[in-house]
Each structure stands twice: as structure tokens, then as C-alpha cells.
C-alpha positions in Angstrom: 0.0 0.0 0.0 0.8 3.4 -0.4 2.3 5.7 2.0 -0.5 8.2 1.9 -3.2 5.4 1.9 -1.4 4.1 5.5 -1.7 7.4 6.9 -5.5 7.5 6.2 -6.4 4.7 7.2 -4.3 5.0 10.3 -6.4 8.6 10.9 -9.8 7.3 10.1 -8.9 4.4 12.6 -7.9 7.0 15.0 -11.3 9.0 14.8 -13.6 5.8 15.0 -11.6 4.3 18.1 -12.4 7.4 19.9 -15.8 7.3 18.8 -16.0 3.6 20.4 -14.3 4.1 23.0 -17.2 6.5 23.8 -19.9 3.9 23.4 -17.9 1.3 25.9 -19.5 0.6 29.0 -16.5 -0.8 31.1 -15.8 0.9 34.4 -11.8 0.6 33.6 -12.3 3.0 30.1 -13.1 6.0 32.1 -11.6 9.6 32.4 -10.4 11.8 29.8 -9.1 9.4 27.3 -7.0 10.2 24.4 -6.1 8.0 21.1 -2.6 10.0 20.8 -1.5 8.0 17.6 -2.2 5.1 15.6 0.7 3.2 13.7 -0.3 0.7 11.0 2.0 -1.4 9.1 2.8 -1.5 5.4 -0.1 -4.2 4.8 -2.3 -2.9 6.8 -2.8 -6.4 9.1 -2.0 -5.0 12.4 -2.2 -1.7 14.0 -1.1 0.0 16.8 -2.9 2.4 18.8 -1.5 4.5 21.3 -3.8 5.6 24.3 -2.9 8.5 26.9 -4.9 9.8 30.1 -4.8 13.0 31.5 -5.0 11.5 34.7 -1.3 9.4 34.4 -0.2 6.9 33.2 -1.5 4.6 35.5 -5.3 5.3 34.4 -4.1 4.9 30.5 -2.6 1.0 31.6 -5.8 0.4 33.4 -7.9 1.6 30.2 -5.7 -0.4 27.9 -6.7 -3.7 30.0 -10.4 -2.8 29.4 -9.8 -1.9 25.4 -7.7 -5.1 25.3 -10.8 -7.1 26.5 -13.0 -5.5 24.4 -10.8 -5.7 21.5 -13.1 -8.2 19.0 -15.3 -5.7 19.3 -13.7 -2.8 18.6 -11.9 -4.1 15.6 -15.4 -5.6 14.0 -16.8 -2.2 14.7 -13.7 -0.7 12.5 -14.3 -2.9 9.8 -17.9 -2.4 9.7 -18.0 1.6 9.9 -14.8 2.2 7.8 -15.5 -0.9 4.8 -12.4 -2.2 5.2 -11.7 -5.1 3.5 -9.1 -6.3 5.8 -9.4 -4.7 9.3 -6.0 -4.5 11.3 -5.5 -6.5 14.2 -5.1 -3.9 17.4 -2.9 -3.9 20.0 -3.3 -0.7 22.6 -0.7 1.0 24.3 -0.7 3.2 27.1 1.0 6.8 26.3 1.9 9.1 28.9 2.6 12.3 26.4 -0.6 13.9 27.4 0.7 14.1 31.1 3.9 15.1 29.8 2.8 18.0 27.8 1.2 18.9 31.2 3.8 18.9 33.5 6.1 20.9 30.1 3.0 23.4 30.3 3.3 24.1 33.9 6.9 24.7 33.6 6.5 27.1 30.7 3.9 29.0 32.6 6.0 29.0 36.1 8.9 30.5 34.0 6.7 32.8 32.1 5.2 34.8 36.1 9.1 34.3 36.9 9.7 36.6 34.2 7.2 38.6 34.9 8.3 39.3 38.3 11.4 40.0 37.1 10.3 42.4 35.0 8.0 44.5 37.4 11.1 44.8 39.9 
């Protein structure tokens, strides 16, 4: 497959993941959940998709054991809402770059008053 052809399907598998992951009714997929990147391979029979939590990393693992259960699912409702004619096999992983950019955020902004103060003295 092409390049570009990987990268959409990669994105529209992004978009309906977080559209399912909506709809699922397990305690452990809770909290503000985020499908941070999807990487599928050249022929298109696995993919992997990368889940992050703004609550730590420890609610993304927990979240990943739920979308791990509910995988079958999940991948059937892929295949069914995109028409794929081969729908990847998913593996989730849990992604601690939304708590990351957090904690980068509140550095930026405590050197930002810092400089501030700075400047008023």
C-alpha cells in the first residue's frame, strides 16, 4: 500500500476508536481518554494504537486492559463503519505524552510569572 493510503487509514482508525471508545461501558475505560497516535504497518494487518490519560499513566494502563478485553469488538466495529476489507488486528498502548505536555505546560507558565516578576522589579 501506499504511504499516503497508511496514513488515512491510520487517521480514520484513530477517529472511530475514539468514537467507540465513547460507546464502551467498562468501568476501567473511564476519564479523559485520548487516542494519541495510531501506527499501522505497510499491509495494513496490524495496527497500533496509542492511548494517553490526562490522569497518568497509570489510568491509561488500566484503560488499555479494558480496550484489550474489548478488543473483538472494537476491531469488528472498524471494519464495519470504515469498509475495510481487511481490518488490522489492534494492539493498545498506554502513552503518557498527554501528562507530559502537562507537566512541560506548567513549567512554561511558572517561567513565564518568573519573568514577569522580574520584570516589574
Amino acid at each position: 500500500m501506499s504511504g499516503y493510503r497508511i496514513d488515512r487509514v491510520s487517521e480514520d482508525i484513530k477517529r472511530e476508536i475514539a468514537a467507540i471508545m465513547r460507546e464502551l461501558k467498562d468501568p476501567r475505560i473511564q476519564g479523559l481518554l485520548t487516542v494519541v497516535n495510531v501506527e499501522v504497518s505497510s499491509d495494513a494487518s496490524f495496527a497500533k494504537v496509542y492511548i494517553s490519560a490526562m490522569e497518568g499513566i497509570e489510568t491509561a494502563a488500566l484503560a488499555v486492559k479494558g480496550l484489550t478485553a474489548a478488543t473483538g469488538y472494537i476491531r469488528r466495529e472498524v471494519g464495519k463503519r470504515l469498509r475495510l476489507r481487511k481490518t488490522p488486528e489492534l494492539k493498545f498502548v498506554a502513552d503518557d505524552s498527554i501528562e507530559r505536555g502537562m507537566k512541560i505546560a506548567g513549567m512554561l507558565g511558572n517561567m513565564k510569572d518568573d519573568s514577569n516578576e522580574i520584570n516589574d522589579d
